[in-house]
N, CA, C and O atoms as a GROMACS GRO file, in nm:
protein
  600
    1UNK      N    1   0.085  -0.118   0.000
    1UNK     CA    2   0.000   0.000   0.000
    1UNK      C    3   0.089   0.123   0.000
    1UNK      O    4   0.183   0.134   0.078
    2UNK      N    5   0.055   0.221  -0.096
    2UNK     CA    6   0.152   0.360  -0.081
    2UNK      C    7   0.074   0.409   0.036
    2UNK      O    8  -0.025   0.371   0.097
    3UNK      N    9   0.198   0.557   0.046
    3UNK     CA   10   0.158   0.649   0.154
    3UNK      C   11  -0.002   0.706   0.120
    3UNK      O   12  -0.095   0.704   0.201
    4UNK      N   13  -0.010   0.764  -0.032
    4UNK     CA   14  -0.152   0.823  -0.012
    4UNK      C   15  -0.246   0.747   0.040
    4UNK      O   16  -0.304   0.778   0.144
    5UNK      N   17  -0.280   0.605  -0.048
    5UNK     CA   18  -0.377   0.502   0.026
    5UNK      C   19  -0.362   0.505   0.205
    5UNK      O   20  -0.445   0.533   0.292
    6UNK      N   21  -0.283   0.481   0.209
    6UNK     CA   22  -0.242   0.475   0.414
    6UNK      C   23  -0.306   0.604   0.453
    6UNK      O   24  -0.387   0.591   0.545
    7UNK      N   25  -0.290   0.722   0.409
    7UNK     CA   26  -0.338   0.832   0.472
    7UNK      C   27  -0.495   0.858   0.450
    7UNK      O   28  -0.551   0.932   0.531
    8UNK      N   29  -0.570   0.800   0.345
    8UNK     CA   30  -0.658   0.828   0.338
    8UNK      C   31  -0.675   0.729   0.446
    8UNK      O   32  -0.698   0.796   0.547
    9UNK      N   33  -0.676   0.608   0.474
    9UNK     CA   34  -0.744   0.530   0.548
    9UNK      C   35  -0.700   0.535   0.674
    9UNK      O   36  -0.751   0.452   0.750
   10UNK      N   37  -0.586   0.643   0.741
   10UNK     CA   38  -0.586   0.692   0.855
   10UNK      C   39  -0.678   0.792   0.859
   10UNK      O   40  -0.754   0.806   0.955
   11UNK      N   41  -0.678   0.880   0.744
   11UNK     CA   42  -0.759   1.002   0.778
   11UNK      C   43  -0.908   0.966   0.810
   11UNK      O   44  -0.984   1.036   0.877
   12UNK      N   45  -0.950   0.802   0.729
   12UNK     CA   46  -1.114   0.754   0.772
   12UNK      C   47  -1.101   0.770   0.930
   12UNK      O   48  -1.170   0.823   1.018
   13UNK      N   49  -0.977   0.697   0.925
   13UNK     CA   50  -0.985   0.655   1.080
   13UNK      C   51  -1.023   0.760   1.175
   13UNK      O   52  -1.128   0.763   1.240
   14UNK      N   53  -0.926   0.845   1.177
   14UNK     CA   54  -0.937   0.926   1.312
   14UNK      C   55  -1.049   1.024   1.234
   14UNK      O   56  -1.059   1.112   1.320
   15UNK      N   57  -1.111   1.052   1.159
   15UNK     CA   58  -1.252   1.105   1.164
   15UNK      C   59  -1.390   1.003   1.188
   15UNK      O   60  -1.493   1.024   1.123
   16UNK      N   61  -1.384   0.932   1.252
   16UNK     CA   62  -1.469   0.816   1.289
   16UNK      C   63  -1.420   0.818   1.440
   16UNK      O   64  -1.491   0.764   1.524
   17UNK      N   65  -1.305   0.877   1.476
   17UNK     CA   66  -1.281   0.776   1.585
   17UNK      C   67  -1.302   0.911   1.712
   17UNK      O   68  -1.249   1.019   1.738
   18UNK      N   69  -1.432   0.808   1.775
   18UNK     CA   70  -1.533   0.935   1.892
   18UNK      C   71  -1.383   0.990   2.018
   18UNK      O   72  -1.362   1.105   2.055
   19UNK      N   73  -1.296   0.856   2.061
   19UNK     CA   74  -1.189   0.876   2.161
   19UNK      C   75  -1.118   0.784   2.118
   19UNK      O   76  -1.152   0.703   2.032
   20UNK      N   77  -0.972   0.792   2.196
   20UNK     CA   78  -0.858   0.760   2.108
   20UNK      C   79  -0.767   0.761   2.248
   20UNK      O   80  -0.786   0.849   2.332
   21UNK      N   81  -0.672   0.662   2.265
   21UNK     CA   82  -0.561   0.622   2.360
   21UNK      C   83  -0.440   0.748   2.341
   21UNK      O   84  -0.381   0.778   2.237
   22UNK      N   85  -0.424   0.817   2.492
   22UNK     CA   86  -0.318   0.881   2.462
   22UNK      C   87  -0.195   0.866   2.571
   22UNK      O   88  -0.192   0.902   2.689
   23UNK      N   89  -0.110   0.809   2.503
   23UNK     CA   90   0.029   0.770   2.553
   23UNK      C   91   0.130   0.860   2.586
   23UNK      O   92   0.195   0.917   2.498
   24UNK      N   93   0.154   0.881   2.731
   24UNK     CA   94   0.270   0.955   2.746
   24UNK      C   95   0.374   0.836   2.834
   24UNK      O   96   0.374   0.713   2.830
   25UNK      N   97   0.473   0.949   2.923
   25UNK     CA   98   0.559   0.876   2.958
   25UNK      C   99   0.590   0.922   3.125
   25UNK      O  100   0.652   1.021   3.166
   26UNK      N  101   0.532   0.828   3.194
   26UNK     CA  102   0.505   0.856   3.403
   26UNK      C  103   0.644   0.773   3.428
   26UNK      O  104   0.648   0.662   3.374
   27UNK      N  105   0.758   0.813   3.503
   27UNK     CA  106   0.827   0.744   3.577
   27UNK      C  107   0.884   0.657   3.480
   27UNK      O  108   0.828   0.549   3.504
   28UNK      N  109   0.970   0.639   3.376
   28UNK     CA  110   1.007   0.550   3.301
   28UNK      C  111   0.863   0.484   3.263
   28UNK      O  112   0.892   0.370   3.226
   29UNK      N  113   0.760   0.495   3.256
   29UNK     CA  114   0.656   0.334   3.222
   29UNK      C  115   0.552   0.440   3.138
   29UNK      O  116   0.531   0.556   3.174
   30UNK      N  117   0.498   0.383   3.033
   30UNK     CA  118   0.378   0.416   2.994
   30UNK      C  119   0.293   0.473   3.012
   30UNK      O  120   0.374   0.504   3.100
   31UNK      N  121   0.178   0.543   3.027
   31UNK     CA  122   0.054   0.622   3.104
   31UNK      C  123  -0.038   0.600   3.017
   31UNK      O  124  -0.007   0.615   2.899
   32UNK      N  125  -0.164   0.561   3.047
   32UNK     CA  126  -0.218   0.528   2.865
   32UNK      C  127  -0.379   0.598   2.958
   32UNK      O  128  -0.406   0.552   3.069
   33UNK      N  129  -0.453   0.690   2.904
   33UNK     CA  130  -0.584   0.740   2.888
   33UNK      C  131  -0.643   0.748   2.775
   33UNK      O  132  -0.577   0.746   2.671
   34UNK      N  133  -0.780   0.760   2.774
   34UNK     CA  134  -0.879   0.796   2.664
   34UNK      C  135  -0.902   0.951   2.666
   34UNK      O  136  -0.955   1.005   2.763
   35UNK      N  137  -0.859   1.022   2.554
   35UNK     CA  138  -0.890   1.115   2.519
   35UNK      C  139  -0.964   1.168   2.412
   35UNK      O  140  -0.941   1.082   2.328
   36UNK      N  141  -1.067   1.282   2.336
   36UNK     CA  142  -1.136   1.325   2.240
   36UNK      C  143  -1.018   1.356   2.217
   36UNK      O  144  -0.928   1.386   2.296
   37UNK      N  145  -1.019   1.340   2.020
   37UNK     CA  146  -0.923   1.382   1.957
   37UNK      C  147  -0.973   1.497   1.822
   37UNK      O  148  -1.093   1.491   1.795
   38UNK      N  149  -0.922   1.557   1.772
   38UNK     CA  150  -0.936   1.640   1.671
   38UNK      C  151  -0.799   1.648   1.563
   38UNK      O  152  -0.687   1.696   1.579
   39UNK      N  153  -0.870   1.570   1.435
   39UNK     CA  154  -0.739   1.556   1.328
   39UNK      C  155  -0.735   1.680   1.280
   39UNK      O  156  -0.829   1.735   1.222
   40UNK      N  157  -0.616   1.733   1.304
   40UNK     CA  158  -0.558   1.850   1.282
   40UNK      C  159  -0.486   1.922   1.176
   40UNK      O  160  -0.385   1.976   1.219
   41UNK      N  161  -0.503   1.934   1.082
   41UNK     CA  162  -0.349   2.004   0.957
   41UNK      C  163  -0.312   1.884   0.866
   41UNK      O  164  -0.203   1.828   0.853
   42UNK      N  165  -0.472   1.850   0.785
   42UNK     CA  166  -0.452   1.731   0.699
   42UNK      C  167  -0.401   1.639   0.758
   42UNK      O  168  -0.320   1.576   0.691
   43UNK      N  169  -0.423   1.593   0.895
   43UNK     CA  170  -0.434   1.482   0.976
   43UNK      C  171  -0.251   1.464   1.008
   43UNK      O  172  -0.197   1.355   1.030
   44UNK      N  173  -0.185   1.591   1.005
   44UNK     CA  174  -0.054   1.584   1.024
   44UNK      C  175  -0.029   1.634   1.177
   44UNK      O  176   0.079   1.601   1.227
   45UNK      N  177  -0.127   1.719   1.265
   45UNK     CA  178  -0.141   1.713   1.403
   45UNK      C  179  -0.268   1.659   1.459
   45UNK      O  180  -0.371   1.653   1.392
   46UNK      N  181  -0.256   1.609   1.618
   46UNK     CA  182  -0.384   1.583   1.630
   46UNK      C  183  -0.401   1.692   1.773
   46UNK      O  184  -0.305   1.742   1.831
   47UNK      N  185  -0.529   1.709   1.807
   47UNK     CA  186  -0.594   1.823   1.882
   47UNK      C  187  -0.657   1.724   1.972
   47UNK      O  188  -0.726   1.629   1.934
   48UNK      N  189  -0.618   1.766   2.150
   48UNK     CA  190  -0.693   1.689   2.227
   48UNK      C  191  -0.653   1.750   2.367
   48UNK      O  192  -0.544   1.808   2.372
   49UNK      N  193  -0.723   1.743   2.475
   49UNK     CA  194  -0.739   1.863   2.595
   49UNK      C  195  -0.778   1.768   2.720
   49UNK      O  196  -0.866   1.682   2.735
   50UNK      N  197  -0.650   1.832   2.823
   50UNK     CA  198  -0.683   1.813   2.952
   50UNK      C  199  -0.680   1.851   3.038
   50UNK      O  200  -0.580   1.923   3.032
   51UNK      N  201  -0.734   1.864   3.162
   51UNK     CA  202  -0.731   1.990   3.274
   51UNK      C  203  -0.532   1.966   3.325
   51UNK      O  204  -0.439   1.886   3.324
   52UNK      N  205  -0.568   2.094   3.357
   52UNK     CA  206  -0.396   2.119   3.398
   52UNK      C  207  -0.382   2.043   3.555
   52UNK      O  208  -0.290   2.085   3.625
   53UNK      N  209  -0.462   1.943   3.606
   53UNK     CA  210  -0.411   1.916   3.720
   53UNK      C  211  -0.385   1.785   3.690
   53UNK      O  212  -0.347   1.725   3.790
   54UNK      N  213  -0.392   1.704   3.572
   54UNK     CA  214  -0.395   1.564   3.519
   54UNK      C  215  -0.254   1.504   3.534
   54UNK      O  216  -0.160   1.584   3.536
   55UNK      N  217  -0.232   1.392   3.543
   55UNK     CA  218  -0.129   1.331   3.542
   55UNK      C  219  -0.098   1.376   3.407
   55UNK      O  220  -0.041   1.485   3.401
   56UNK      N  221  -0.117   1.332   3.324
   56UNK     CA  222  -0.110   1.332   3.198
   56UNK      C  223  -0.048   1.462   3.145
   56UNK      O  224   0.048   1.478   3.069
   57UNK      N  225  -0.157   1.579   3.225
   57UNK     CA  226  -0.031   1.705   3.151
   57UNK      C  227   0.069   1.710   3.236
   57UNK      O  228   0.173   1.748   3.184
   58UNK      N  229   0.075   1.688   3.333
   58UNK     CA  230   0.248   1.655   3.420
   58UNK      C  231   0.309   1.584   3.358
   58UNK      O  232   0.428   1.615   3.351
   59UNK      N  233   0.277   1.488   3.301
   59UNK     CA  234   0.380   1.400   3.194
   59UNK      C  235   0.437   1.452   3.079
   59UNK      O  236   0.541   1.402   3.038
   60UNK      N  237   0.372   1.565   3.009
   60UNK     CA  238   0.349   1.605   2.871
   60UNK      C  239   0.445   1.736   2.893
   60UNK      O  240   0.494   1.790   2.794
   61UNK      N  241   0.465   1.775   2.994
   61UNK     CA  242   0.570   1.884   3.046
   61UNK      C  243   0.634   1.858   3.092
   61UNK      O  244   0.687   1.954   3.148
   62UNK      N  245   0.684   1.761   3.116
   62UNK     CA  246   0.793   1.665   3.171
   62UNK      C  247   0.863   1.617   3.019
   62UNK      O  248   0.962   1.657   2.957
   63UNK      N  249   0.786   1.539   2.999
   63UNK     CA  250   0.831   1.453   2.842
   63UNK      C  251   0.750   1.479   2.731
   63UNK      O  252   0.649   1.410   2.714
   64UNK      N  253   0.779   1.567   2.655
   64UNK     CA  254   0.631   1.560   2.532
   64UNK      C  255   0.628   1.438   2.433
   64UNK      O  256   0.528   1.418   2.364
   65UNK      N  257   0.720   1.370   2.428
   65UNK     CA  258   0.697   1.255   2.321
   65UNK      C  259   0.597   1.183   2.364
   65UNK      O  260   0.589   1.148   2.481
   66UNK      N  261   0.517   1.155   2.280
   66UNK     CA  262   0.377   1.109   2.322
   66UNK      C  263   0.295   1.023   2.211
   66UNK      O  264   0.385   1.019   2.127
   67UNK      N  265   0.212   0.967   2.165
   67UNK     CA  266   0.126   0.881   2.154
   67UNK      C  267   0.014   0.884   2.123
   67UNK      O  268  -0.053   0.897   2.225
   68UNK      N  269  -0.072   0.878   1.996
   68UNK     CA  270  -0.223   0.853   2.006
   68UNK      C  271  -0.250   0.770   1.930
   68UNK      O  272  -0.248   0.784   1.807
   69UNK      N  273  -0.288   0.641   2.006
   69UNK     CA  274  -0.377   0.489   1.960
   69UNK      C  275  -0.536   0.565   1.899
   69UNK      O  276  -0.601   0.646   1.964
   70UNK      N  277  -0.571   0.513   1.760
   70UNK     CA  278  -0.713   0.507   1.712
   70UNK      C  279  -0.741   0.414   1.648
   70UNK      O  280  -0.658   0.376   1.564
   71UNK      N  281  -0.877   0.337   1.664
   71UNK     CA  282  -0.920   0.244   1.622
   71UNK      C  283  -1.026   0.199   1.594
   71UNK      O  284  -1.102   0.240   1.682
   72UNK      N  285  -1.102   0.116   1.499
   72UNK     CA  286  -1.273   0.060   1.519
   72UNK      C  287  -1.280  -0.034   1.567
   72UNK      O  288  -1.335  -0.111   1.489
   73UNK      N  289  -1.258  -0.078   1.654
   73UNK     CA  290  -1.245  -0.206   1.715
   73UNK      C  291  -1.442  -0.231   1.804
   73UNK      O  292  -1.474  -0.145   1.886
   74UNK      N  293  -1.510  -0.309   1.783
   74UNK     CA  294  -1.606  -0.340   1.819
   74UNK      C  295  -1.606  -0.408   1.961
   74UNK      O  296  -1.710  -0.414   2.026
   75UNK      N  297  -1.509  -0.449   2.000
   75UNK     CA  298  -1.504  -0.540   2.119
   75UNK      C  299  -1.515  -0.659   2.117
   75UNK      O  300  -1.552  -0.706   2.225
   76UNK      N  301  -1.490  -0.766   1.993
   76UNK     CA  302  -1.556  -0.882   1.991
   76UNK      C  303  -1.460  -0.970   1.914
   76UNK      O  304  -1.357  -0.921   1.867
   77UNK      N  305  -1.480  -1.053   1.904
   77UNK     CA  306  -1.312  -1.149   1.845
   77UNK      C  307  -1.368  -1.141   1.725
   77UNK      O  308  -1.321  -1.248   1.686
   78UNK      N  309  -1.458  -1.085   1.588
   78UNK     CA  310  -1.433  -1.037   1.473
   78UNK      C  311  -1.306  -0.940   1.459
   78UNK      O  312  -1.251  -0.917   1.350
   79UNK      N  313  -1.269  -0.892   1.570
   79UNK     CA  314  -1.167  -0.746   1.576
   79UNK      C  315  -1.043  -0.785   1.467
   79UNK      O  316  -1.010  -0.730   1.362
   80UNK      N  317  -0.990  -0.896   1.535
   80UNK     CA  318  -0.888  -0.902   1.481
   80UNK      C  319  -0.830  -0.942   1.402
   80UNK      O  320  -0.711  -0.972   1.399
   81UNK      N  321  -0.946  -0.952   1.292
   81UNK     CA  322  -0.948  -0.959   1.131
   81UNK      C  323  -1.024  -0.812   1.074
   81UNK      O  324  -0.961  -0.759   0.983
   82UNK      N  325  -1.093  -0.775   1.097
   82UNK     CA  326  -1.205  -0.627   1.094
   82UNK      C  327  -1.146  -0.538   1.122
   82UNK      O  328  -1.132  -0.457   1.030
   83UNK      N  329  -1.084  -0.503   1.252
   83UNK     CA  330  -1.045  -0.371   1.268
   83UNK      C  331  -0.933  -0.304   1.224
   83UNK      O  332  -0.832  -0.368   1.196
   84UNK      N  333  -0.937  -0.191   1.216
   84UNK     CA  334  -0.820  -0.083   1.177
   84UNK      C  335  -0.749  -0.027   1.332
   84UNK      O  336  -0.813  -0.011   1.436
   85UNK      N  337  -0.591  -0.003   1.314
   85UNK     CA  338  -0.593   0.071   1.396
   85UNK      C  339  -0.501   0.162   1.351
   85UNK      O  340  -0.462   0.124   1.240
   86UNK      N  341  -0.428   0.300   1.395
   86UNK     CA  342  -0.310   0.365   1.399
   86UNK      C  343  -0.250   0.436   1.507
   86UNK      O  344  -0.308   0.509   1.587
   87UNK      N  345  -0.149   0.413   1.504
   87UNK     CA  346  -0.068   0.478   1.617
   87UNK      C  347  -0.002   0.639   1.561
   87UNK      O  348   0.084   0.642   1.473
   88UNK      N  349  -0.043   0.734   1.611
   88UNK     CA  350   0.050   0.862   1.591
   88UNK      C  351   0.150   0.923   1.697
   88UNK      O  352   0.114   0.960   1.809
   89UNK      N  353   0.274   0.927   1.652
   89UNK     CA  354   0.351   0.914   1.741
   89UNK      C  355   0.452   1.070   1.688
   89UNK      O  356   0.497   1.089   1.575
   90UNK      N  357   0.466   1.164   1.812
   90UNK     CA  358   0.554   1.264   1.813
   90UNK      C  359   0.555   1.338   1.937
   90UNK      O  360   0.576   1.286   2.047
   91UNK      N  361   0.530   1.465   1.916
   91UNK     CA  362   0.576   1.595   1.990
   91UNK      C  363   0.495   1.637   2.056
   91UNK      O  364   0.492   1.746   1.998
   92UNK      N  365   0.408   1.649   2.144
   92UNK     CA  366   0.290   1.717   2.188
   92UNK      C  367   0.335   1.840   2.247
   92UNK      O  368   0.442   1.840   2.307
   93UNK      N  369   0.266   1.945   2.238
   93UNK     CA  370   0.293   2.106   2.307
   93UNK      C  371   0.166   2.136   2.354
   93UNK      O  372   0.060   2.088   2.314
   94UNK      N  373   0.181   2.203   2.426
   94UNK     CA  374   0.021   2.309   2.461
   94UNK      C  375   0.027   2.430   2.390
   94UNK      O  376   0.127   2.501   2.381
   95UNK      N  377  -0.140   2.461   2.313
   95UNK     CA  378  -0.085   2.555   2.238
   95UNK      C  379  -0.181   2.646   2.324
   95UNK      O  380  -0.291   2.627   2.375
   96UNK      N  381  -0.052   2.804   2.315
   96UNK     CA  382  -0.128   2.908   2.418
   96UNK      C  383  -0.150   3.008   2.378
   96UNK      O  384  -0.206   3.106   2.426
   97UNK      N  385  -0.085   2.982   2.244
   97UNK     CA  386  -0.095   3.130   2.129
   97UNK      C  387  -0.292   3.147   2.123
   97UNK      O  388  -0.382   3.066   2.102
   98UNK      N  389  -0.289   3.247   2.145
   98UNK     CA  390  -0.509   3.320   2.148
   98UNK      C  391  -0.534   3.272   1.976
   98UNK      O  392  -0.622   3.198   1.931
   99UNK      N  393  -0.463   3.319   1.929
   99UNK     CA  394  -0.494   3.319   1.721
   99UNK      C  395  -0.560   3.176   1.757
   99UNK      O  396  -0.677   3.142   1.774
  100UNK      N  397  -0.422   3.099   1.760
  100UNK     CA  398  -0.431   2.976   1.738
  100UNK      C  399  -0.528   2.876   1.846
  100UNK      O  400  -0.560   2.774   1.786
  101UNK      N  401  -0.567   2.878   1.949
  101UNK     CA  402  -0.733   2.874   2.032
  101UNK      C  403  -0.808   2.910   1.978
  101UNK      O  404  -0.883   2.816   1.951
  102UNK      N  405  -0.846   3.008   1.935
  102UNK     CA  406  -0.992   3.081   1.863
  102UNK      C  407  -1.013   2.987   1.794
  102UNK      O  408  -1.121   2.934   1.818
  103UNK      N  409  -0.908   2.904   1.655
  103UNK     CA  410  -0.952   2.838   1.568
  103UNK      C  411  -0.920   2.692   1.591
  103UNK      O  412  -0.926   2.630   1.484
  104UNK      N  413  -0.891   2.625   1.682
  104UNK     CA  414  -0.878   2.503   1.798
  104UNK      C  415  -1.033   2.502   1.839
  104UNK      O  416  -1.118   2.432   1.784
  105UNK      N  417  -1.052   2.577   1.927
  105UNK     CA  418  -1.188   2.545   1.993
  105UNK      C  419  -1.292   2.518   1.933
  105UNK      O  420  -1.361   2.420   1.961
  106UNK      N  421  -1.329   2.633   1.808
  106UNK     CA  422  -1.483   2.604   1.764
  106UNK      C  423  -1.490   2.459   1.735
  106UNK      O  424  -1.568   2.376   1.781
  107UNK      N  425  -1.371   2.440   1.629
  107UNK     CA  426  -1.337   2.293   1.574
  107UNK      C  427  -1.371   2.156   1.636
  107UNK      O  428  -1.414   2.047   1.602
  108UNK      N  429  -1.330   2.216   1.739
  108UNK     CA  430  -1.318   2.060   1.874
  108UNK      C  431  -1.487   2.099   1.937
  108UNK      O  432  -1.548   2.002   1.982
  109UNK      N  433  -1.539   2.199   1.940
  109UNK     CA  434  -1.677   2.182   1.992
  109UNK      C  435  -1.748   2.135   1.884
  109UNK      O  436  -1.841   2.058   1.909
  110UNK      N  437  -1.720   2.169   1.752
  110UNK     CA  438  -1.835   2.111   1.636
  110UNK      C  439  -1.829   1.998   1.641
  110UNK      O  440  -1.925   1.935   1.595
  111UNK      N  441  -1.688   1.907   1.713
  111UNK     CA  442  -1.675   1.762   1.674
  111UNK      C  443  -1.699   1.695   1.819
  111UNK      O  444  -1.737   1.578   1.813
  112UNK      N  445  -1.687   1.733   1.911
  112UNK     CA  446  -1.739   1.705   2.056
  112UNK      C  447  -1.834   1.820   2.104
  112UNK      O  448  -1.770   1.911   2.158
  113UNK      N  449  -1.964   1.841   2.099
  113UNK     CA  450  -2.048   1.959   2.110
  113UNK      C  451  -2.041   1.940   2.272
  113UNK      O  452  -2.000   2.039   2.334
  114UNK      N  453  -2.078   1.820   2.352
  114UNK     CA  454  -2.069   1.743   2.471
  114UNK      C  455  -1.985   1.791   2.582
  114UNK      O  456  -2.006   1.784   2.703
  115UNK      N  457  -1.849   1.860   2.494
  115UNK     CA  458  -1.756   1.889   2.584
  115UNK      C  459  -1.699   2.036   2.537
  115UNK      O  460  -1.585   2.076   2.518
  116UNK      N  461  -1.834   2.102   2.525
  116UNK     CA  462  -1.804   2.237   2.512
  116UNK      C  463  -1.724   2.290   2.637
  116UNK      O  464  -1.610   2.336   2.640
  117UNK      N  465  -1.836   2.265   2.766
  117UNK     CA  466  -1.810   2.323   2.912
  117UNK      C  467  -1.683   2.308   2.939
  117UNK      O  468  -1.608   2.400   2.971
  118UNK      N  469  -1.654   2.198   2.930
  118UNK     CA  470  -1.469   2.134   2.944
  118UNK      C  471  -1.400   2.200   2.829
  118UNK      O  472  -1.309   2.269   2.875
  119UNK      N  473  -1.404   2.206   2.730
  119UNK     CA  474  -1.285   2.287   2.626
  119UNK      C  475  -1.277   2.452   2.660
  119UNK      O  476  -1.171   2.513   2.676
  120UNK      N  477  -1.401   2.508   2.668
  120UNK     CA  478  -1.420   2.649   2.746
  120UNK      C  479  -1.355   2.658   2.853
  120UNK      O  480  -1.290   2.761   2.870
  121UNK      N  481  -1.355   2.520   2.989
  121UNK     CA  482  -1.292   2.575   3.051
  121UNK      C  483  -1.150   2.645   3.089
  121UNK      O  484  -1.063   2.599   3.015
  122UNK      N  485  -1.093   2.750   3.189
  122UNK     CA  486  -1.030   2.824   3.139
  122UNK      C  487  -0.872   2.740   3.242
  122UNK      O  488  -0.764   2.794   3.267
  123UNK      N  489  -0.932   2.566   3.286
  123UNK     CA  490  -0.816   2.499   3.366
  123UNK      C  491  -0.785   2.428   3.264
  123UNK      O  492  -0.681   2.364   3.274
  124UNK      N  493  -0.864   2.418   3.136
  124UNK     CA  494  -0.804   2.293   3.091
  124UNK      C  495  -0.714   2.354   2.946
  124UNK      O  496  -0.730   2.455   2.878
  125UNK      N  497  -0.617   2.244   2.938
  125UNK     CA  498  -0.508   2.314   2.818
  125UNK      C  499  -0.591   2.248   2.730
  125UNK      O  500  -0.693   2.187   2.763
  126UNK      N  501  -0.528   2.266   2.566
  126UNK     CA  502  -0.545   2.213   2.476
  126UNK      C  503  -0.405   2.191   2.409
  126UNK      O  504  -0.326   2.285   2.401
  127UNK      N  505  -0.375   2.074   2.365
  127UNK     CA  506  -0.277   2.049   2.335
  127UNK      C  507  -0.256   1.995   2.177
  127UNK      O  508  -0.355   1.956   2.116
  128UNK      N  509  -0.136   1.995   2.119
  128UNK     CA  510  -0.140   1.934   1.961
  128UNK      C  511  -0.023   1.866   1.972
  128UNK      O  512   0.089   1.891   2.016
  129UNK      N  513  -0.089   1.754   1.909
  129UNK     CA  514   0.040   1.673   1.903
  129UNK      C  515   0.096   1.657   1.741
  129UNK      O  516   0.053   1.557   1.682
  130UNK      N  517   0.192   1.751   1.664
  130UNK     CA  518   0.301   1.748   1.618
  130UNK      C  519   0.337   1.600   1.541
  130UNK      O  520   0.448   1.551   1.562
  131UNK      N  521   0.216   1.510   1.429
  131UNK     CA  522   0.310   1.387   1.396
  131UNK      C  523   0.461   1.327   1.367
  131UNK      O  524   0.480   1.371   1.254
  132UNK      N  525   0.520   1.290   1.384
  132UNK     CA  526   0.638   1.263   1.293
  132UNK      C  527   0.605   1.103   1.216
  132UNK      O  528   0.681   1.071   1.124
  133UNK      N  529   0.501   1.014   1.254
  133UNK     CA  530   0.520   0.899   1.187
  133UNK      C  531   0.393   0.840   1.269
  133UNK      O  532   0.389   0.818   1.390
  134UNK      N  533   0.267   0.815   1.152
  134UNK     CA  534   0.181   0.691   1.192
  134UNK      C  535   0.220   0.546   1.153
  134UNK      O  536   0.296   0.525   1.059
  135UNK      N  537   0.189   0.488   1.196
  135UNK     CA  538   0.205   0.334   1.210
  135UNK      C  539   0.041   0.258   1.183
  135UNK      O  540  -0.046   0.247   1.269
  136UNK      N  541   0.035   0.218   1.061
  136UNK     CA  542  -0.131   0.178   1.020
  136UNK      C  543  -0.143   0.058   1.078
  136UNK      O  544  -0.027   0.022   1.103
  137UNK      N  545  -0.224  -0.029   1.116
  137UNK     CA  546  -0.205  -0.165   1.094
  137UNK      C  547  -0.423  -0.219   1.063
  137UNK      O  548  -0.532  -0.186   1.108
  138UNK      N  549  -0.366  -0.313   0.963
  138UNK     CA  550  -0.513  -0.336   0.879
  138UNK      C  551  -0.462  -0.496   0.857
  138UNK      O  552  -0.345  -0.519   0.828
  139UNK      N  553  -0.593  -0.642   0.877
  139UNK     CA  554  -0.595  -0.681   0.859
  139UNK      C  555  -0.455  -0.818   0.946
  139UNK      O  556  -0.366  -0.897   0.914
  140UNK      N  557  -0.538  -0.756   1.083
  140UNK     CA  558  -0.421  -0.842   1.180
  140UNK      C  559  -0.292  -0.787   1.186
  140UNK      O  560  -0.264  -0.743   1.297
  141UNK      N  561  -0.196  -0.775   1.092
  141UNK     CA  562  -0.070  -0.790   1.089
  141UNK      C  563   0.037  -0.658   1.012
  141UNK      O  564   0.147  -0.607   1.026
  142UNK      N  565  -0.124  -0.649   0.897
  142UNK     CA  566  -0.053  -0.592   0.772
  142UNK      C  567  -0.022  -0.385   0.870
  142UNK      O  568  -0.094  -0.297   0.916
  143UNK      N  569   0.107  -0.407   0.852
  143UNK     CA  570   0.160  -0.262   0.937
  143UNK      C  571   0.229  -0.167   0.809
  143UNK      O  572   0.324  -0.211   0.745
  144UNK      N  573   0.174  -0.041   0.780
  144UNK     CA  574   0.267   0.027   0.699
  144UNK      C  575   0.308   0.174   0.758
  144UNK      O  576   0.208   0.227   0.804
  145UNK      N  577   0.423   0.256   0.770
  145UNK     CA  578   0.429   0.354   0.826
  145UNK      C  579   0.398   0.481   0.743
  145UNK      O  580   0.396   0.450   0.624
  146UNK      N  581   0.378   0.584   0.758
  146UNK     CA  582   0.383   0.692   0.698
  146UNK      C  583   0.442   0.756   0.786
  146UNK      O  584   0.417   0.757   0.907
  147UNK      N  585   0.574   0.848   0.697
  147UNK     CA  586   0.667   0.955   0.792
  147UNK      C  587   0.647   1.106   0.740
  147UNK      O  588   0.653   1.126   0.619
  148UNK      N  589   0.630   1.180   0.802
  148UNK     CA  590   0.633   1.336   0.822
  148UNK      C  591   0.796   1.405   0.768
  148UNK      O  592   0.890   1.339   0.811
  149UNK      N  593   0.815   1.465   0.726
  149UNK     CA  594   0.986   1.500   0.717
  149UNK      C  595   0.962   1.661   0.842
  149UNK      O  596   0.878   1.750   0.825
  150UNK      N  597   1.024   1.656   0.912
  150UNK     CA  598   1.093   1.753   1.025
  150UNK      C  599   1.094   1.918   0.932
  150UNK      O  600   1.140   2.018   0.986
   0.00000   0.00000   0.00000
């Protein structure tokens, strides 16, 4: 499969996908939560928000290399012939620039209306995570990467 095919069928992905695994890094070990995501800049950042008292943004200011698992996975042992998943893996920042919020927020409320109150609020960051390289995997096994150039 080329890169365009892979990206379109990441880009299905994470526009389907309601929450999405986000991986940072606690104490040497893993940290793994469910977060709302928002595909960001032709699906080259992704957009996703948490209150500033979270483990998670202590991790993310500590270490920004970070992590977001998406997937259709149904829950049921069809999965693992059926489902899609991708891993996006880079840089996460908080973005604090006002420009760049104004046009973050509406975005993430049109696509989570639910969590207006929470994206409004004025504890919680919003953060972008910066791809450098998804990792597709379709059909059990079949894994192809797509890389970002720096």
């Amino acid at each position: 499969m080329n890169n365009s095919l892979a990206m379109l069928k990441i880009k299905k992905l994470l526009d389907e996908a309601f929450s999405s695994v986000l991986a940072t890094q606690m104490d040497d070990q893993p940290y793994a939560n469910l977060v709302a995501i928002l595909p960001y800049q032709e699906c080259r950042s992704i957009i996703f928000a948490t209150p500033r008292t979270t483990k998670k943004y202590a991790n993310l200011k500590k270490q920004p290399k970070a992590s977001i698992l998406a997937d259709n996975r149904l829950n049921n042992a069809s999965d693992f012939a059926d489902s899609n998943c991708c891993t996006a893996c880079g840089q996460a920042s908080e973005i604090i620039n006002e420009t760049e919020l104004q046009e973050v927020r509406p975005a993430f409320i049109a696509r989570h209306p639910m969590l207006k109150d929470f994206i409004n609020n004025p504890d919680t960051a919003i953060f972008v995570l910066k791809v450098k390289v998804y990792y597709f995997v379709e059909n059990f096994q079949e894994v192809i990467e797509v890389h970002f150039p720096e």
